[in-house]
PABATI-803809 format. One line per field, with one value per residue (C-alpha): residue in three letters; x, y, z; residue number from 1. Coordinates in nm, 2 decimals. Layout:
N
aa: ALA ...
X: X ...
Y: Y ...
Z: Z ...
i: NUM ...
***
This chain:
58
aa: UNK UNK UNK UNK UNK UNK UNK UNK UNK UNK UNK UNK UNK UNK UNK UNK UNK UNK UNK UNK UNK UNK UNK UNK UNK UNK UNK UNK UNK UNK UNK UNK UNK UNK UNK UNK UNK UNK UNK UNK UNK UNK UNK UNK UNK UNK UNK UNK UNK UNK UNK UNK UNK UNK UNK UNK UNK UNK
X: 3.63 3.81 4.01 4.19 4.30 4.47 4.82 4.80 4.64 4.96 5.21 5.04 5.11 5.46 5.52 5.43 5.60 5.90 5.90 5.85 6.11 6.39 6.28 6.33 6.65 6.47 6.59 6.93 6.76 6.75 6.42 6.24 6.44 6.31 5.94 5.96 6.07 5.84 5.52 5.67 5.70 5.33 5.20 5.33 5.22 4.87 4.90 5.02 4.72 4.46 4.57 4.55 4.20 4.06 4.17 4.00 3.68 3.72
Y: -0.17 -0.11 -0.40 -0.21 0.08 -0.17 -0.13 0.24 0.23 -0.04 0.24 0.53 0.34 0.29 0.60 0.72 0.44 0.58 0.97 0.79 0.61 0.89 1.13 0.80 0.72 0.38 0.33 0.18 -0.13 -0.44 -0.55 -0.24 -0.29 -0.64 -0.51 -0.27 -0.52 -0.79 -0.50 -0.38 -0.73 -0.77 -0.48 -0.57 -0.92 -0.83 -0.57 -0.82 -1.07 -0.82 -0.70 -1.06 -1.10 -0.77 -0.84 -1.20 -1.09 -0.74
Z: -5.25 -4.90 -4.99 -5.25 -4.99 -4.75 -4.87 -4.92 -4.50 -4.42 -4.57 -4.40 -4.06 -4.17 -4.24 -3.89 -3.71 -3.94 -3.82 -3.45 -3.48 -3.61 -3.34 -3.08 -3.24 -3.27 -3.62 -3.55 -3.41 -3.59 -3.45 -3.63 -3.93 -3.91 -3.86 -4.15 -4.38 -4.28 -4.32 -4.67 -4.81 -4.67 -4.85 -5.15 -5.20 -5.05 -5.35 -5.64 -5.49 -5.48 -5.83 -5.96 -5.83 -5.93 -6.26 -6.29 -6.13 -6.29
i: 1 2 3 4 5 6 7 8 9 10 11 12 13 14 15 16 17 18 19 20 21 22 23 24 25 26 27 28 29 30 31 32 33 34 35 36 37 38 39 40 41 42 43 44 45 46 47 48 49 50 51 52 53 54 55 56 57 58
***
């Protein structure tokens, strides 16, 4: 059941590193856009594959 509240975890962190960021004027670099990208795209297939399971063994 903890599995499930990963992503939602992932995008709580991102959403911190995100207000961080703006009041470091750290948002103009490319290695955070990188990192944000790259943690998004991990949240959502860890999302679609958790969905896919939960519904087979659901």
């Amino acid at each position: 059941m903890y599995v499930m509240s990963g992503p939602y975890v992932l995008l709580a962190a991102v959403a911190v590193a995100l207000l961080v960021a703006v009041n470091r004027d750290l948002i103009s670099t490319i290695q955070f856009r990188i990192m944000m990208i790259g943690a998004a795209v991990l949240a959502l297939a860890w999302s679609v594959f958790l969905g896919a399971v939960w519904r087979e063994y659901g």
